[in-house]
C-alpha positions in Angstrom: -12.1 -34.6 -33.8 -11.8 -36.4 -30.4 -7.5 -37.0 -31.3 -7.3 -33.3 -31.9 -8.2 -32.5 -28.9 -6.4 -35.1 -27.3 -3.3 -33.2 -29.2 -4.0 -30.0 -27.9 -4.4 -30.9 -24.3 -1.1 -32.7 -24.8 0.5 -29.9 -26.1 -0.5 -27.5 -23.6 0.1 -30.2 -20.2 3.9 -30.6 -21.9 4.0 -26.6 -22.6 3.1 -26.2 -18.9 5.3 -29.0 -17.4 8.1 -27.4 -19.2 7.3 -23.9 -17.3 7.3 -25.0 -14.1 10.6 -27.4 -14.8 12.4 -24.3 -16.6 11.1 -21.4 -14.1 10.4 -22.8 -10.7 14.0 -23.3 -8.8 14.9 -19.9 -10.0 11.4 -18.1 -8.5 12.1 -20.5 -5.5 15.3 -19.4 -4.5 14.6 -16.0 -5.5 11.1 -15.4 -3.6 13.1 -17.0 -0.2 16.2 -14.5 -1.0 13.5 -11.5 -1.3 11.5 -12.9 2.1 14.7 -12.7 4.4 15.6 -9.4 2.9 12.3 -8.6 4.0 12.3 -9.9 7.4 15.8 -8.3 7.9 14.6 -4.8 6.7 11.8 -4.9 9.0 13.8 -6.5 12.2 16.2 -3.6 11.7 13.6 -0.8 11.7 11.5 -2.4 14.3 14.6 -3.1 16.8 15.8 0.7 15.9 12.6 2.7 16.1 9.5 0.7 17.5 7.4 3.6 16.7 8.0 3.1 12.6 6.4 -0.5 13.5 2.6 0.9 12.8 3.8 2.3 9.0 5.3 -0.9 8.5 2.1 -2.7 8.9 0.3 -0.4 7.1 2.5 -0.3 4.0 2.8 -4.4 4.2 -1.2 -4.3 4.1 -1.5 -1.9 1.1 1.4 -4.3 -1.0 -1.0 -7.4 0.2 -4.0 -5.8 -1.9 -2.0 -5.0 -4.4 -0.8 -8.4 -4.5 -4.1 -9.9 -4.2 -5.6 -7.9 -7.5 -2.0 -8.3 -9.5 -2.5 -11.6 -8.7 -6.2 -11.7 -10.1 -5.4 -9.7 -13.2 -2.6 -11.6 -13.8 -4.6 -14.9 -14.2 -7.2 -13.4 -16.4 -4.5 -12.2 -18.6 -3.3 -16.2 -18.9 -6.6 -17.1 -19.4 -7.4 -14.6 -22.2 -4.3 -15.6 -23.7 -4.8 -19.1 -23.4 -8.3 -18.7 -25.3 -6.3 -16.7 -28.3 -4.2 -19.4 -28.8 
């Protein structure tokens, strides 16, 4: 009993080592591409028309909740899925 288990945790550490070697550089270089778009769309539309500067902040606080539950739901999901296995 005490090797199968061994097995399983095995299996899922070399599962998840392969995920993060297979899918981190591309989120890395694709989160830093979407943060300087970011910063450049919001430079441009502060430097244009200060006045659009307080819907800014209000839209970037609405997508940070959003984030924050995504991000919750998003781990519960893994974790449900991981129990099904």
């Amino acid at each position: 009993m005490v090797m199968f288990n061994v097995g399983r945790i095995m299996n899922r550490f070399t599962k998840d080592m392969g995920a993060i070697d297979e899918l981190l550089p591309p989120a890395l270089f694709d989160s830093i591409d979407y943060f300087l778009q970011m910063f450049g769309v919001i430079f441009v539309i502060i430097t244009s028309n200060f006045y659009l500067a307080i819907p800014t902040v209000v839209v970037i606080c609405m997508f940070w909740v959003l984030r924050m539950i995504f991000v919750q739901t998003s781990r519960d999901v893994k974790r449900l899925e991981s129990i099904c296995e």
